[in-house]
C-alpha positions as CSV (number, residue, x, y, z in Angstrom):
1,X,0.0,0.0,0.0
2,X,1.4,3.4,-1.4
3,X,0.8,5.8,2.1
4,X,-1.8,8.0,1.0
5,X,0.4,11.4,0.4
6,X,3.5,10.3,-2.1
7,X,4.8,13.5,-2.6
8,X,7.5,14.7,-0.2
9,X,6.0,17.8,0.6
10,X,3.0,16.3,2.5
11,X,5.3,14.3,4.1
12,X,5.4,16.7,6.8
13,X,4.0,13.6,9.8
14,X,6.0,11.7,12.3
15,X,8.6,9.8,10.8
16,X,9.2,6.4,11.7
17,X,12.1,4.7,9.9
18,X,11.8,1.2,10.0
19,X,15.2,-1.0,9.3
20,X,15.2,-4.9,8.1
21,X,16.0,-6.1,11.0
22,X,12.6,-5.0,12.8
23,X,10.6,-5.4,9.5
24,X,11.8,-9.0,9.5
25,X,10.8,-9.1,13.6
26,X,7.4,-7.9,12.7
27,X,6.8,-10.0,9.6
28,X,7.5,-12.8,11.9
29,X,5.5,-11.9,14.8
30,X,2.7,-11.3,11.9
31,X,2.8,-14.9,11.0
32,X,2.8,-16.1,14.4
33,X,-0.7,-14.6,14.5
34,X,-1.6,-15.9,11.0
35,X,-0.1,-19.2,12.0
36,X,-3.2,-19.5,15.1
37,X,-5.9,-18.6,12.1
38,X,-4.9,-20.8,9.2
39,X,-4.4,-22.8,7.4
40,X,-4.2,-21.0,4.4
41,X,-4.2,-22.4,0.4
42,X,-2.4,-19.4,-0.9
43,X,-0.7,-16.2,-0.3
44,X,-1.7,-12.9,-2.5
45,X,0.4,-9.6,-2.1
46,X,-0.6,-6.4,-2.7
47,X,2.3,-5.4,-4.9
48,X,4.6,-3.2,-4.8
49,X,4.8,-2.9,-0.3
50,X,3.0,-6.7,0.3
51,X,5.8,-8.1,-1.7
52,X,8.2,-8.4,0.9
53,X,6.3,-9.4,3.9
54,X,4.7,-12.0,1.7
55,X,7.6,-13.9,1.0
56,X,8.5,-13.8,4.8
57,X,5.0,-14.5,5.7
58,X,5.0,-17.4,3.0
59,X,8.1,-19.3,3.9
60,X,7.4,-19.1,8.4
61,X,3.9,-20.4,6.8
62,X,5.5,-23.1,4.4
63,X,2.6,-22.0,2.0
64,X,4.3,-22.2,-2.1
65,X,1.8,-20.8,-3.9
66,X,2.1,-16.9,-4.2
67,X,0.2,-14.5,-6.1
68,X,-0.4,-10.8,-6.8
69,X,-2.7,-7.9,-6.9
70,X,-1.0,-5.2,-8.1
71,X,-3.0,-1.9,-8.0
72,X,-2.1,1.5,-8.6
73,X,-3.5,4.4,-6.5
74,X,-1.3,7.2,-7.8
75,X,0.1,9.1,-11.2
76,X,3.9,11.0,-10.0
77,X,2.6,13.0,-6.6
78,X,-1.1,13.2,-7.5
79,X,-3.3,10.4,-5.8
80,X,-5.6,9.6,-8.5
81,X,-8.3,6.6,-8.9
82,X,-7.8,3.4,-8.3
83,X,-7.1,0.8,-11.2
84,X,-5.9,-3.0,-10.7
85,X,-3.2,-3.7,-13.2
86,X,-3.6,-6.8,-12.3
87,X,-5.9,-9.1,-10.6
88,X,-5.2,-12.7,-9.1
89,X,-4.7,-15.7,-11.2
90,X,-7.8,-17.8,-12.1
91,X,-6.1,-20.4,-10.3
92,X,-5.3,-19.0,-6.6
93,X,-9.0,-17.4,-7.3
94,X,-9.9,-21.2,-7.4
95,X,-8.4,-22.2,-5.0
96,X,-10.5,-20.2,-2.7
97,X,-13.9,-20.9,-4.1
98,X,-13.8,-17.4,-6.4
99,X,-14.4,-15.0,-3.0
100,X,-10.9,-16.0,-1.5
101,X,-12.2,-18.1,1.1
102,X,-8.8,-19.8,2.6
103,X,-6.8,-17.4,1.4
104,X,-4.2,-14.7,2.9
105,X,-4.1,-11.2,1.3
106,X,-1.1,-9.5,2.7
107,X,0.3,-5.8,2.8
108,X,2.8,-3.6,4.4
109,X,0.6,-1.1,5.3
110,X,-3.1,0.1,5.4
111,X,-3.0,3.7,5.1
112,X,-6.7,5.2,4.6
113,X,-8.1,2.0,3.2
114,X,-8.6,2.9,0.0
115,X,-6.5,0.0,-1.6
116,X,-7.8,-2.9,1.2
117,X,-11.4,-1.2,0.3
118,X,-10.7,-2.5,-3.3
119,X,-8.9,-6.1,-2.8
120,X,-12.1,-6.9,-0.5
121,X,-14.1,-6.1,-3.4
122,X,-12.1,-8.7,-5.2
123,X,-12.2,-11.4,-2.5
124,X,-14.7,-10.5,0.1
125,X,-13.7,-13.7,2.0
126,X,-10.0,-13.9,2.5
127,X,-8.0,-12.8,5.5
128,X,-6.7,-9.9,5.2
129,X,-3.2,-9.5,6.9
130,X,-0.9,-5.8,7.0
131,X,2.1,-5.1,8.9
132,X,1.4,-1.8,9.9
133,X,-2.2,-0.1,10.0
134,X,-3.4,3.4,10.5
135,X,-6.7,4.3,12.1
136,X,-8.2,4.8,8.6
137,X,-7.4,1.5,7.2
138,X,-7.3,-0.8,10.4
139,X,-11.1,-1.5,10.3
140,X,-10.5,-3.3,7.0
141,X,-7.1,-5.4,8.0
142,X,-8.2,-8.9,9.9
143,X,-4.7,-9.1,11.6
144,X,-2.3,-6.5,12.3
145,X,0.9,-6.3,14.1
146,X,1.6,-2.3,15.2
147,X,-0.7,0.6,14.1
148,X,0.4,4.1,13.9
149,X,-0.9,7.6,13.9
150,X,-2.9,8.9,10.8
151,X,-0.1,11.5,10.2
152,X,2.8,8.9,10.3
153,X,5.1,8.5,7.4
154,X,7.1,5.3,7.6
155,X,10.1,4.9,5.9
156,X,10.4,1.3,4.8
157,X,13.7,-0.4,4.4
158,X,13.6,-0.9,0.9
159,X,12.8,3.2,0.3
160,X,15.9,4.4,2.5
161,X,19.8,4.6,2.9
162,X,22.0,4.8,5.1
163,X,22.7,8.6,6.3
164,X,23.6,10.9,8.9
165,X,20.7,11.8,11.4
166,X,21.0,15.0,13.5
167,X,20.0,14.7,16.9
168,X,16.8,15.9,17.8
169,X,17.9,18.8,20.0
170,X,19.5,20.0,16.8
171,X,16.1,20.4,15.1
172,X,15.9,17.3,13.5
173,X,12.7,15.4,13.8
């Protein structure tokens, strides 16, 4: 899930860099919830942000068949409509009975639901699993592991470098 303000401008929330280490922690800790609620026939991830925790979700799962929804809620910095690029394969559809029934939609994040709003329109009955929700999205997410703020920007492993950060007394935020 794209957070709902891409351009760095609006990016004006709380930060809250998150490095691999602690994604991984919380991808794991994600499936030891899922673990309690399967089992599950497939896997779908909400491309681009539900790639990763999918495959981490996956493998703790030992589920092999992965799929994606890829859906794109933006145009450069303008948040636009909606559109699926790509829906799931007729095959993971079938595997849960055409609503999703048995399977696992995961993401990185629910931002204002937008996105989730859509995939549950896809497969009304799946679980629907995200790392990180915000108070927006959380009523659409079955299982979550940490929610933030509305006005949190997090700064996923894969979109940062490392850099010098000035300590907060020194006006950084």
């Amino acid at each position: 899930m794209t957070q709902s303000e891409p351009n760095e401008q609006k990016r004006a929330g709380r930060p809250f860099p998150v490095s691999w280490d602690q994604f991984h922690r919380d991808c794991r800790a994600l499936s030891w919830r899922l673990n309690e609620l399967g089992p599950f026939h497939a896997v779908i991830a909400i491309t681009r942000g539900g790639l990763v925790p999918a495959a981490i979700v996956a493998r703790e799962l030992g589920l092999r068949v992965i799929d994606t929804v890829c859906i794109a809620s933006y145009e450069h910095d303008k948040q636009g409509d909606l559109q699926v690029l790509k829906g799931v394969s007729d095959q993971t559809a079938a595997l849960g009975g055409g609503t999703g029934k048995g399977l696992l939609i995961i993401d990185d994040l629910v931002d204002t639901g937008n996105t989730g709003r859509m995939v549950r329109s896809l497969l009304p009955d799946a679980h629907f699993a995200a790392v990180y929700a915000k108070p927006k999205g959380r009523p659409l997410v079955d299982t979550f592991i940490t929610e933030v703020s509305q006005d949190t920007w997090i700064f996923f492993p894969w979109d940062t470098g490392l850099s010098f950060q000035p300590p907060l007394k020194n006006g950084a935020e």
